[in-house]
SERO-4910 file (N, C-alpha, C, O; in steps of 0.05 Angstrom, whole numbers):
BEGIN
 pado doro    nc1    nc2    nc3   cac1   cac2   cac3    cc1    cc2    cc3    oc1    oc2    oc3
  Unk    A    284   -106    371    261   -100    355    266   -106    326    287    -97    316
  Unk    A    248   -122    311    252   -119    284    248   -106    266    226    -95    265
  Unk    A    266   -101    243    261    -81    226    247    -99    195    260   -112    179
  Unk    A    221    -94    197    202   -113    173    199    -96    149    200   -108    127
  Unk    A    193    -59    147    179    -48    132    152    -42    134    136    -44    153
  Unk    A    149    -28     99    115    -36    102     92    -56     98     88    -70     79
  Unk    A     80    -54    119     55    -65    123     31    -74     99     24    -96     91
  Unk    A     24    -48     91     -2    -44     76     10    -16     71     27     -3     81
  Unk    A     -8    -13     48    -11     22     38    -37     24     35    -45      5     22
  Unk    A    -58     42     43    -89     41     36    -92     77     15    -77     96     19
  Unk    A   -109     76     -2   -112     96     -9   -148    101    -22   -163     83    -16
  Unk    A   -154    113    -31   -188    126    -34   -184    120    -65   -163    122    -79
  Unk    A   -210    114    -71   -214    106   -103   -246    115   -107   -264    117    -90
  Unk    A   -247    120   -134   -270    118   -149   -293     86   -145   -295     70   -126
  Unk    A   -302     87   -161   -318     70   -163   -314     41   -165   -300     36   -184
  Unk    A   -321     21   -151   -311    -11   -135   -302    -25   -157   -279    -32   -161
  Unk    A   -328    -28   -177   -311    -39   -189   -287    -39   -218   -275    -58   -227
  Unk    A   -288    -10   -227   -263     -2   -236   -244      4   -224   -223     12   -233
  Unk    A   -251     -1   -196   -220     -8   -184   -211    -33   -187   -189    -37   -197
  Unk    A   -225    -51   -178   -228    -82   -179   -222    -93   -210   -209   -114   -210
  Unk    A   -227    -85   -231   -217    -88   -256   -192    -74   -254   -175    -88   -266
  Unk    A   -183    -58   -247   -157    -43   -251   -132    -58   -243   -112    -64   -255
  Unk    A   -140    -61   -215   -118    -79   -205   -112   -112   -206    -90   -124   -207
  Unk    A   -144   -123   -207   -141   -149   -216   -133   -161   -242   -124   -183   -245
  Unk    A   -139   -142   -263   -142   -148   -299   -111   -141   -311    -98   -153   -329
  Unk    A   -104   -118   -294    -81   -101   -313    -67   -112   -298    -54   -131   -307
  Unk    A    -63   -107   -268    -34   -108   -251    -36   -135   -247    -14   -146   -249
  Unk    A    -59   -154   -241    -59   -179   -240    -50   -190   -214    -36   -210   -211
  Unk    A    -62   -172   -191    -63   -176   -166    -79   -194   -150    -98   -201   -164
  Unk    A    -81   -207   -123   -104   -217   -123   -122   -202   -103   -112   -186    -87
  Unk    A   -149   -206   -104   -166   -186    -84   -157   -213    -64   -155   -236    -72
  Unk    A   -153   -204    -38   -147   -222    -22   -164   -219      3   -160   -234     22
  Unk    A   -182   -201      3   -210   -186     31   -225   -173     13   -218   -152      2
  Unk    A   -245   -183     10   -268   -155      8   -285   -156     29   -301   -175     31
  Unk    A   -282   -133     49   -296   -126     60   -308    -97     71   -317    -83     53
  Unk    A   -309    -87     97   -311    -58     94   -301    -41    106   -284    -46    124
  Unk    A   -307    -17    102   -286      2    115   -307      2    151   -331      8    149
  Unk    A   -295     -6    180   -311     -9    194   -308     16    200   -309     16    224
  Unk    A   -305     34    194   -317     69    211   -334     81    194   -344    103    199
  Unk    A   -341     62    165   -359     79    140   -370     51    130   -364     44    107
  Unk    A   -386     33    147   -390      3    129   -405     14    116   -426      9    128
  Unk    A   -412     27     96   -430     26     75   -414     31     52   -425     37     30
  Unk    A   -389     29     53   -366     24     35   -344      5     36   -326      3     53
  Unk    A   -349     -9     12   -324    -28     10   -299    -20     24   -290      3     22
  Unk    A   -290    -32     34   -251    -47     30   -246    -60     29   -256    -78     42
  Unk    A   -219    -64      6   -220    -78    -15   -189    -76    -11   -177    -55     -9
  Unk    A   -177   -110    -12   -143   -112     -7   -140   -122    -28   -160   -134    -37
  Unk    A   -119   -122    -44    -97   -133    -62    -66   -139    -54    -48   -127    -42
  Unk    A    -71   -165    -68    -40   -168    -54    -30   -197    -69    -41   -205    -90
  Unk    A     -9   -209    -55     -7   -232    -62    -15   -264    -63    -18   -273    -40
  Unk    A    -19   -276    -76    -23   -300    -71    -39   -312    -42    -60   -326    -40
  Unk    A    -18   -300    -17    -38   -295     13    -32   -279     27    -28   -280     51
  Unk    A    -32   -256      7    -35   -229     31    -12   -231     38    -16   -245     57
  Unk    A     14   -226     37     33   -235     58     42   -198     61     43   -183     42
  Unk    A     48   -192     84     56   -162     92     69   -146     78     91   -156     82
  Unk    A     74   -125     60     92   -126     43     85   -127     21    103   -124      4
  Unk    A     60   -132     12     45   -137    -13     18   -119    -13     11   -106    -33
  Unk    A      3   -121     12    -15   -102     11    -26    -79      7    -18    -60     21
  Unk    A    -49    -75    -16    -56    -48    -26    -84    -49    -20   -100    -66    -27
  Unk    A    -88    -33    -10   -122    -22     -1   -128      1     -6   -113     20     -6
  Unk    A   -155     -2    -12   -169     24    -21   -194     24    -11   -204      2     -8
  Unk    A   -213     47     -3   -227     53      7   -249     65    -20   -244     88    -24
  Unk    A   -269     53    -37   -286     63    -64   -303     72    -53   -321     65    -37
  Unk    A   -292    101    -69   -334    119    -60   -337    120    -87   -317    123   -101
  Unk    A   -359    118    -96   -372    119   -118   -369    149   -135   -362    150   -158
  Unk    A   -376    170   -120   -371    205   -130   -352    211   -112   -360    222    -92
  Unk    A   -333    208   -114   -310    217    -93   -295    242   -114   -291    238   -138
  Unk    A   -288    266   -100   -272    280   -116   -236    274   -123   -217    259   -117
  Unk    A   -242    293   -136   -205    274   -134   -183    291   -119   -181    315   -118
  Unk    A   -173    279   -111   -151    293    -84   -127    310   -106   -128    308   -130
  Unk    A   -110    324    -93    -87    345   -102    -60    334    -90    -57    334    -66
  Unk    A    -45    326   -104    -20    313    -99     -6    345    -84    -11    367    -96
  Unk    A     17    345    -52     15    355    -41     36    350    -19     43    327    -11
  Unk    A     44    372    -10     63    365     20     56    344     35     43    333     17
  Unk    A     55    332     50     53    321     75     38    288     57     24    273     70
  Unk    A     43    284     36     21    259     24     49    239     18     72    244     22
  Unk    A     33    213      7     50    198    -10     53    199    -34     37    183    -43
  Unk    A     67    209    -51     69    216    -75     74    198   -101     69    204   -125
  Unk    A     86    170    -90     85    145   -112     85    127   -100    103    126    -84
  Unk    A     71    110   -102     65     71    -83     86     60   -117     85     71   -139
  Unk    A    101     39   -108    121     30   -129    120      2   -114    124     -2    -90
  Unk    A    111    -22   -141    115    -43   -134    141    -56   -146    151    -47   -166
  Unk    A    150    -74   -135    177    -99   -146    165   -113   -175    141   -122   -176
  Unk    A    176   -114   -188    180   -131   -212    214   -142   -218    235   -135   -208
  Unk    A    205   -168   -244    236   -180   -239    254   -160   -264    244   -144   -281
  Unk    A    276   -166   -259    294   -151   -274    279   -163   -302    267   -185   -304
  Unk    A    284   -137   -327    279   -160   -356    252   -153   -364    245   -151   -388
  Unk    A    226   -146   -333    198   -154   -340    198   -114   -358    187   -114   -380
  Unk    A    205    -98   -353    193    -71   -353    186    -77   -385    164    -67   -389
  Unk    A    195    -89   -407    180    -85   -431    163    -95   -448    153    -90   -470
  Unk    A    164   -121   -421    130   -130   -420    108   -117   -406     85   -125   -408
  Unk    A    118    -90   -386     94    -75   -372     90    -59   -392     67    -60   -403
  Unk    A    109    -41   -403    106    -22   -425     78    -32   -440     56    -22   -442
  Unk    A     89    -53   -451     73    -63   -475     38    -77   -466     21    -84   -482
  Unk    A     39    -76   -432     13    -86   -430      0    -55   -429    -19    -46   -441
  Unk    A     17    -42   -412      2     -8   -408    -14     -1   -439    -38      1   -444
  Unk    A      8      2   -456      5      9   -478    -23     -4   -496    -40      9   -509
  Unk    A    -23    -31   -493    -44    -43   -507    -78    -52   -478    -93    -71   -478
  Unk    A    -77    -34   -464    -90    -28   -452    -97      0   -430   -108      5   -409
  Unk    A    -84     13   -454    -94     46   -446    -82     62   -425    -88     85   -423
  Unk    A    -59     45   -406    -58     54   -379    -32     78   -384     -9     74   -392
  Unk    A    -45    100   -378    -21    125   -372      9    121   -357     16    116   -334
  Unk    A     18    126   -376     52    125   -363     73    137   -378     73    143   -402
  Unk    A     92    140   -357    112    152   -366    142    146   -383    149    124   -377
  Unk    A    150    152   -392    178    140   -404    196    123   -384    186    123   -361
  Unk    A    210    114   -385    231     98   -372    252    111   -354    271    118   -368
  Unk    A    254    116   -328    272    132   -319    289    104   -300    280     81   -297
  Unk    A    312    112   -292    332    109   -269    331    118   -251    334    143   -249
  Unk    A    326     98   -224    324    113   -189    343    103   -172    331     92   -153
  Unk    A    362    102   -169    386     90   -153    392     74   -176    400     51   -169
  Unk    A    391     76   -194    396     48   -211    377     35   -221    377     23   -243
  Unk    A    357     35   -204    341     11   -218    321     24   -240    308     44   -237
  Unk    A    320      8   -265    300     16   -278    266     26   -269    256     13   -251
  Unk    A    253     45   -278    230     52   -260    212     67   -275    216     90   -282
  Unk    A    182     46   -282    168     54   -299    143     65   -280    130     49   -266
  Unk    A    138     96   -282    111    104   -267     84    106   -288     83    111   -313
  Unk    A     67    102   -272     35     92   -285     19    111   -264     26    122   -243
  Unk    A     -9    111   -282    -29    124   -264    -58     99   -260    -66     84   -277
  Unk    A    -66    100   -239    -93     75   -245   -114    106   -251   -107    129   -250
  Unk    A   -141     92   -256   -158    110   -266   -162    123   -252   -166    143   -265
  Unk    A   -165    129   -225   -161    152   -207   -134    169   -213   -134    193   -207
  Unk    A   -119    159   -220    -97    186   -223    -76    179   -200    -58    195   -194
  Unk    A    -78    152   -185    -58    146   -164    -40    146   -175    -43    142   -199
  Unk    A    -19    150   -168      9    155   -173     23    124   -173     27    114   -151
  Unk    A     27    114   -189     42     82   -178     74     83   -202     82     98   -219
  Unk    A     81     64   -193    103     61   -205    120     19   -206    117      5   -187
  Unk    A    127     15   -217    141     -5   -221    171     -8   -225    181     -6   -247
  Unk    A    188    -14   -204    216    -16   -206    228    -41   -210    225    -59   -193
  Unk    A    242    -46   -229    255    -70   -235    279    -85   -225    302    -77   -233
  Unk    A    277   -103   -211    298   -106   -178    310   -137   -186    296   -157   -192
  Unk    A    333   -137   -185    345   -156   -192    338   -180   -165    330   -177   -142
  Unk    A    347   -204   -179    349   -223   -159    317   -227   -141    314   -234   -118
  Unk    A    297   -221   -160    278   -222   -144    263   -257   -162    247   -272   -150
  Unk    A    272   -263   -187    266   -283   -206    244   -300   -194    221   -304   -203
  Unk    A    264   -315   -160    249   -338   -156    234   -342   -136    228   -364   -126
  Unk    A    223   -307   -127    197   -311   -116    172   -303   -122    164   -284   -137
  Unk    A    157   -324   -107    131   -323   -116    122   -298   -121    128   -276   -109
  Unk    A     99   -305   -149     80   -280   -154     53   -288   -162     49   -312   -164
  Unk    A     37   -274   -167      5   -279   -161     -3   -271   -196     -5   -249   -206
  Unk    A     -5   -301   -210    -12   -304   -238    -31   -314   -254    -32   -327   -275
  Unk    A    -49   -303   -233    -81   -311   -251    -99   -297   -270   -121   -305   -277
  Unk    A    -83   -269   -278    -92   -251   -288    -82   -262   -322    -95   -254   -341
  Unk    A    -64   -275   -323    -57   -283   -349    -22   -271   -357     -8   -275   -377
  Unk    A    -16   -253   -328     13   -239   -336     40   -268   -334     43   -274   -310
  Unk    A     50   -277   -343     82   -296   -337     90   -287   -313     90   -265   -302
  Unk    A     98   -312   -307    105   -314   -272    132   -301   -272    140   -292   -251
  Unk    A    150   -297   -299    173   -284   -292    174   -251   -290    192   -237   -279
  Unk    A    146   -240   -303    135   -209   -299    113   -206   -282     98   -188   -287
  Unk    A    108   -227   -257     83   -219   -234    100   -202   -220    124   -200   -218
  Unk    A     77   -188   -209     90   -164   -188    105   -170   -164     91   -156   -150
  Unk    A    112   -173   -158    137   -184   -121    127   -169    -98    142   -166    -79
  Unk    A    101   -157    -96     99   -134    -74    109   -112    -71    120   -104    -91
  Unk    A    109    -98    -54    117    -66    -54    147    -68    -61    159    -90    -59
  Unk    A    162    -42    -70    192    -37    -65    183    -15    -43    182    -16    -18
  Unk    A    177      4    -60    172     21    -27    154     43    -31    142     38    -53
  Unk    A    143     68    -18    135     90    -26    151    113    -33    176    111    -33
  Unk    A    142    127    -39    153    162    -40    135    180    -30    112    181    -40
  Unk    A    145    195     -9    136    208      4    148    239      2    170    248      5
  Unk    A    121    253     -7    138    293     -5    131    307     14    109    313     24
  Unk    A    162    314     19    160    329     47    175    350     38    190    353     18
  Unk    A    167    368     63    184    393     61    214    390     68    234    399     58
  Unk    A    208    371     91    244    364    101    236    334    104    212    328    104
  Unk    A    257    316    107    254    294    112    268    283    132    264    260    139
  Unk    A    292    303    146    304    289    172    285    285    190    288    264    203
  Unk    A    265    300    196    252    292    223    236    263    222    232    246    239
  Unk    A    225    267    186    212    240    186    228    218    194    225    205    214
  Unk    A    249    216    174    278    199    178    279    193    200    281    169    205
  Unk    A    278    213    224    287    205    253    270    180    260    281    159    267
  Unk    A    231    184    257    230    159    266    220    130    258    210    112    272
  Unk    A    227    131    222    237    115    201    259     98    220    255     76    229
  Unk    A    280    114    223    309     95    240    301     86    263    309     64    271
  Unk    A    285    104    278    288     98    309    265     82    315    267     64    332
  Unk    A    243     87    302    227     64    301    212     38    293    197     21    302
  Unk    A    227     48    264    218     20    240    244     12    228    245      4    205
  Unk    A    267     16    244    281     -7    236    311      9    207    330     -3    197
  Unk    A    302     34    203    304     35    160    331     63    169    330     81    185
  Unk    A    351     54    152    383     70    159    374     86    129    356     78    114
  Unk    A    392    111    125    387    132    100    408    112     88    422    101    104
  Unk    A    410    107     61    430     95     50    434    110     21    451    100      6
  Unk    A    424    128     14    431    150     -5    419    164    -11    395    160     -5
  Unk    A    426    191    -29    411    213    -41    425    213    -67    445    200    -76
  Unk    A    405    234    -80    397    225   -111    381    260   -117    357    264   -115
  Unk    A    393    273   -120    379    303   -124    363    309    -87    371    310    -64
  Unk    A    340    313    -99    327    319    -80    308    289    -59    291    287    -41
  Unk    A    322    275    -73    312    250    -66    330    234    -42    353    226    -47
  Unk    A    319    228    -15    332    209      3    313    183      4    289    180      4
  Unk    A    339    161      6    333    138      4    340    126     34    362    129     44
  Unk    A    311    105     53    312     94     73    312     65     67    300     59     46
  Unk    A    321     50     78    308     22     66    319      9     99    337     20    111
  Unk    A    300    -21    111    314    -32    128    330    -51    113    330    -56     89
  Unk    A    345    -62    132    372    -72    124    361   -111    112    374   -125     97
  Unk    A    338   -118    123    332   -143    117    331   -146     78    334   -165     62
  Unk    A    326   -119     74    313   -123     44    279   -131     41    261   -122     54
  Unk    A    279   -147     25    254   -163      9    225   -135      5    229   -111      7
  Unk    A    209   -142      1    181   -127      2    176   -103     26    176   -104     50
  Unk    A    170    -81      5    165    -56     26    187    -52     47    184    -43     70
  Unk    A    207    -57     37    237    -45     42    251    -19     49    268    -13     65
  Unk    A    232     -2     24    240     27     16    224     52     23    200     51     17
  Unk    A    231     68     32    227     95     40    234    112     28    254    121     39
  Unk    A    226    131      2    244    146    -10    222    175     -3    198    177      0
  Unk    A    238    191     -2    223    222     14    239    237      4    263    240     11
  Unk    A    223    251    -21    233    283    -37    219    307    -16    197    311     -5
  Unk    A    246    317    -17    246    346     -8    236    360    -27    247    360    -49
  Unk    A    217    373    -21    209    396    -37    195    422    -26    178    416     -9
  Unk    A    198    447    -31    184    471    -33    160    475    -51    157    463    -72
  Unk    A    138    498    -38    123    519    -55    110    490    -74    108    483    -97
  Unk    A    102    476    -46     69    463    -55     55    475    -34     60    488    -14
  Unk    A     32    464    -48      5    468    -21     10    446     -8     27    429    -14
  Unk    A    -10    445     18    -14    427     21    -32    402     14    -55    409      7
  Unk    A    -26    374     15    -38    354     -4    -76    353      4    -89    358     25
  Unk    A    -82    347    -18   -115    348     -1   -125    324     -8   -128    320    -32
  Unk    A   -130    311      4   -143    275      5   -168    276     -8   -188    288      0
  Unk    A   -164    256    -40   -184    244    -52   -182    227    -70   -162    212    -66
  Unk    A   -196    221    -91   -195    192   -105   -163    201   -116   -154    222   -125
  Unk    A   -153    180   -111   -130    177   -130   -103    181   -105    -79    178   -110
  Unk    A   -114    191    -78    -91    191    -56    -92    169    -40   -111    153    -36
  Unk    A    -70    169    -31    -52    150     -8    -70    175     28    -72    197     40
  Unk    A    -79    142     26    -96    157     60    -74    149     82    -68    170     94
  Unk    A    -60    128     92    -41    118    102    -23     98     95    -27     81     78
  Unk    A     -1    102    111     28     76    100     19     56    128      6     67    146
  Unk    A     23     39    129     24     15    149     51      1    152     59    -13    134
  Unk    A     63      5    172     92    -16    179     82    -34    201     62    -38    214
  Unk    A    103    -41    198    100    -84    208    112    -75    237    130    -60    245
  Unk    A     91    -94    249    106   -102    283     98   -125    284     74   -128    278
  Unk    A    116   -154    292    103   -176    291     77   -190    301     62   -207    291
  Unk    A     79   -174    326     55   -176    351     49   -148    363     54   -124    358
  Unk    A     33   -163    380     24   -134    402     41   -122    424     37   -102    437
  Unk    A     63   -144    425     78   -128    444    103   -116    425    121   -102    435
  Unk    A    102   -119    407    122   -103    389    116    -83    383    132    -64    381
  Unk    A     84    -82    375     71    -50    371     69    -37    397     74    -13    397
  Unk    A     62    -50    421     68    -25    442     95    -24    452     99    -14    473
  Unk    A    116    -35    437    133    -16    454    141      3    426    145     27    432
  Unk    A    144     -1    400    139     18    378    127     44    403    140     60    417
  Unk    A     98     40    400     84     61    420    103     82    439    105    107    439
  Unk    A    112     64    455    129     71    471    154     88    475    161    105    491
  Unk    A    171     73    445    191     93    444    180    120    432    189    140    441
  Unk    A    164    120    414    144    145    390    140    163    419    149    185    419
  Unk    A    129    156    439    127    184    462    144    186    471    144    210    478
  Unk    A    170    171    481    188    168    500    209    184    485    218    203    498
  Unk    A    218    181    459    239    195    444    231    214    422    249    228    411
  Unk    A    203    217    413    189    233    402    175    255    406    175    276    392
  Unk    A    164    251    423    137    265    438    115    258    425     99    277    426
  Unk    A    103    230    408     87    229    390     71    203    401     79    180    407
  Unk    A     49    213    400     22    193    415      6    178    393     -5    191    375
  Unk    A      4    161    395    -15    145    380    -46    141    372    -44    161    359
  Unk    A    -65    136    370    -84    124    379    -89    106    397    -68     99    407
  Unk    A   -112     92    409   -111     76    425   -116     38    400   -131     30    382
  Unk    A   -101     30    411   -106      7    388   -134      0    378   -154     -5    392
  Unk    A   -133      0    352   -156    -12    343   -155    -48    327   -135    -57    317
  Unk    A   -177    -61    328   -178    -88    318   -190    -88    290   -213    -85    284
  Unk    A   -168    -93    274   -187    -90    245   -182   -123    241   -165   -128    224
  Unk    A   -192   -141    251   -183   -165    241   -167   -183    227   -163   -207    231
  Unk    A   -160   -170    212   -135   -186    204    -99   -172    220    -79   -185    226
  Unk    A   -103   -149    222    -85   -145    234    -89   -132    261   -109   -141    273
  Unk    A    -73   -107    276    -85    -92    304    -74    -66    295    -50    -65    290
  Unk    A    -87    -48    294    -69    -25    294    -71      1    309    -87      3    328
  Unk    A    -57     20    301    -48     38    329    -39     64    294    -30     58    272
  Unk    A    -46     85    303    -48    110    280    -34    134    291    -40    144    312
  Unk    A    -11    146    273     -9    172    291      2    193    267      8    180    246
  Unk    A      5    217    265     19    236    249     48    237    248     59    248    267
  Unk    A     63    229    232     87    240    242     95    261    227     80    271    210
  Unk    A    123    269    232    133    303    239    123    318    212    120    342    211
  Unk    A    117    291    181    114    310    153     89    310    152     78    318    131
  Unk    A     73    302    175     42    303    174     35    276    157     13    268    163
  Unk    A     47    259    139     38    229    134     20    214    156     25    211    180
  Unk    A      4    207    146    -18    182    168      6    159    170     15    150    149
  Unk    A     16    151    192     32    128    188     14    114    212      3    125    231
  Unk    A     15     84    206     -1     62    216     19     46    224     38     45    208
  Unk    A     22     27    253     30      8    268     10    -14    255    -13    -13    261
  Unk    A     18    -31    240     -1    -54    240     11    -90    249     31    -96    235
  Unk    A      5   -107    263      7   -123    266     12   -146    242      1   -139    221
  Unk    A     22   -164    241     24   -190    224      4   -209    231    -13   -214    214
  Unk    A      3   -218    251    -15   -238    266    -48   -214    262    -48   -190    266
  Unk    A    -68   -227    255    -66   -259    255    -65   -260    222    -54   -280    214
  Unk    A    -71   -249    209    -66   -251    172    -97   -256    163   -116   -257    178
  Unk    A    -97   -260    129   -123   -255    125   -139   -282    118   -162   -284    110
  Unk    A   -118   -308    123   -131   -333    128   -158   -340    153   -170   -360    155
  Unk    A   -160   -313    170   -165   -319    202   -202   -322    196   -215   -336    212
  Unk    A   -216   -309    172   -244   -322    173   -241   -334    146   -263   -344    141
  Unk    A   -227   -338    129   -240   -355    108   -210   -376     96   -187   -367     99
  Unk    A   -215   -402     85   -190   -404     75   -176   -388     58   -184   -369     46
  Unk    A   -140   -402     59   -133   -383     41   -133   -386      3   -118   -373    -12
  Unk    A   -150   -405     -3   -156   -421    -24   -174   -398    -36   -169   -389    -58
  Unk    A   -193   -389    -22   -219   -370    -25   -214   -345    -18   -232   -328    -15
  Unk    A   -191   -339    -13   -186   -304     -2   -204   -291    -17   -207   -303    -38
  Unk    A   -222   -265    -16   -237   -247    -32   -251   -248    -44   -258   -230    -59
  Unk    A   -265   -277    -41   -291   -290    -58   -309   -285    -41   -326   -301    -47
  Unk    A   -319   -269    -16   -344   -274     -3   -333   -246      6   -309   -240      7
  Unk    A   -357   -229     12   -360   -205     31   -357   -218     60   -375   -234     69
  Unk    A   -325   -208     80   -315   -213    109   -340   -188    118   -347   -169    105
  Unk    A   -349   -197    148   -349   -166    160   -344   -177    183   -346   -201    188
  Unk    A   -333   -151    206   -323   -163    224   -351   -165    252   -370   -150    251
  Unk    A   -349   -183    271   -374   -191    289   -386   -167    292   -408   -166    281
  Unk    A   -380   -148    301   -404   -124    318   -420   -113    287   -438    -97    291
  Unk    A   -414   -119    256   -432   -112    237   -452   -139    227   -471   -138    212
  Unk    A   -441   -158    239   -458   -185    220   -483   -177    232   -496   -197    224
  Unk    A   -500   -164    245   -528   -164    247   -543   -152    227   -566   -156    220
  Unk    A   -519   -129    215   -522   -114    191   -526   -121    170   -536   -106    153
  Unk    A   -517   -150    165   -507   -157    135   -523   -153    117   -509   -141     99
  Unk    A   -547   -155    109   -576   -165     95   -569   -137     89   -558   -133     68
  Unk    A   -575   -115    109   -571    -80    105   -555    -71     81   -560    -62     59
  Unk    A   -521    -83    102   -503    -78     73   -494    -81     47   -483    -68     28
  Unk    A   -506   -114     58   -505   -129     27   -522   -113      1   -512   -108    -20
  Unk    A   -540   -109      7   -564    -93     -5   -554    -64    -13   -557    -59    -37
  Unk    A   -544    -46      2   -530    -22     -2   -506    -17    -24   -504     -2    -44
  Unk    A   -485    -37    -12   -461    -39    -32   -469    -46    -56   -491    -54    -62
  Unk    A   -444    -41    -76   -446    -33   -101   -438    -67   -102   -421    -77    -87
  Unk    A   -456    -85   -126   -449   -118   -139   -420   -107   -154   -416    -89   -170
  Unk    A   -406   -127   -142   -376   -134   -150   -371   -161   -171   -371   -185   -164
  Unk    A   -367   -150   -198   -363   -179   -213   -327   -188   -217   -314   -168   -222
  Unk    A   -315   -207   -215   -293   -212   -228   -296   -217   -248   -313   -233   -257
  Unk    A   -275   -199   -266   -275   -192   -293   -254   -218   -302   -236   -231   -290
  Unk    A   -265   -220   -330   -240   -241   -340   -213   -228   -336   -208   -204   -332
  Unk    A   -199   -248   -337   -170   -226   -340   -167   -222   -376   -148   -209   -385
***
């Protein structure tokens, strides 16, 4: 079985398109799907990622227009942290700074330099500065230098009360060995490296529990190449877990399968195949509203409903 990482991270946002300025203008991502959420189509979803989407890069969000804002919390994800190249952090500083974006001082996380930010929801994000990442591609149409585009995820942070149980099926099912601690902080990563690599899960006491709204992490997504890699994932999760899935669902670009594990995190099985070239080229990623077949009778409906999406200059 291979050990890939994460998938996607999806999380709940404010309003479409100050999200869509947020991530495309400042972080200089590309929208790579707009389309909708299929259990709520009368709301966008909306991917960001790289150049084409590639696994590992993906950030989704789900915009309600009056959405309240969620309570950072036990059982949640507590920081989404993307790759940057070694060198870039004081050119992020300096874009945060001359464009308003909340952040924090400069800290050290295993070493690596690590600047945290908030988007206008109050998501928790962060930027770690990762050597040897120079000479891959990054997605630079926003106007940022190709030597400070983002590289895709490094990893999440996740707060839990305990983290061995999570850990257990981090190792046993996605591939990712503990490779250190750091205070209250354990570090997972699989052994391949590159994008969405990292698992870091603080132990902590005497929170509440997290309550889902604008500015939270709704689920993590890890990689199975295919469908027979996600069911046997499936397989071992009841066989050595006791932990059941959903029954697969088809979100078109990928397949996925949903379940709780032990810290209460939404964690998602998502497929690679088929990617988000499969209805439009990948020249045009996020220039047209996708929906998937059982809504196109709808379209005229939704089109009409949803909130007009402009790309902002960068």
């Amino acid at each position: 079985m291979s050990s890939k990482g994460i998938h996607h991270v999806t999380a709940i946002a404010g309003p479409a398109q100050r999200n869509l300025d947020f991530y495309t203008r400042i972080l200089g991502l590309r929208l790579v799907k707009k389309t909708v959420n299929f259990d709520d189509p009368g709301t966008y979803h909306l991917y960001y990622g790289d150049e084409a989407g590639h696994p590992g890069s993906i950030l989704t969000f789900f915009p309600w227009e009056h959405v309240a804002p969620g309570r950072i919390g036990l059982g949640e994800t507590q920081e989404t942290v993307f790759r940057v190249p070694e060198g870039s952090i004081a050119y992020w500083t300096q874009r945060f700074v001359e464009n308003g974006v909340a952040h924090q001082p400069l800290t050290r996380r295993f070493g690596d330099p690590v600047l945290s930010f908030q988007d206008p929801d109050g998501m928790r994000l962060a930027l770690a500065a990762v050597p040897g990442i120079e000479n891959e591609t990054g997605w630079t149409d926003a106007g940022i230098p190709a030597d400070a585009a983002i590289r895709g995820f490094h990893g999440v942070n996740l707060l839990l009360a305990q983290a061995a149980p999570t850990g257990a099926v981090l190792t046993d099912i996605f591939g990712f060995s503990e490779i250190g601690r750091e205070g209250s902080l354990v570090r997972y990563r699989v052994p391949d490296g590159g994008a969405g690599s990292i698992i870091d899960i603080r132990e902590a006491s005497g929170y509440l529990p997290a309550r889902l709204g604008g500015g939270s992490v709704h689920h993590i997504a890890f990689r199975a190449a295919d469908d027979a890699e996600e069911a046997a994932m499936v397989r071992k999760l009841a066989e050595n877990h006791g932990i059941r899935t959903t029954e697969q669902k088809d979100r078109n670009y990928f397949r996925s399968v949903y379940f709780r594990e032990p810290g209460h995190v939404l964690f998602e099985i998502a497929t690679d195949i088929p990617g988000f070239a499969v209805d439009e080229p990948a020249s045009e990623l996020g220039q047209t509203l996708k929906l998937p077949p059982f809504l196109e009778a709808r379209r005229s409906a939704l089109e009409a409903s949803l909130p007009r999406l402009g790309q902002s200059a960068p």
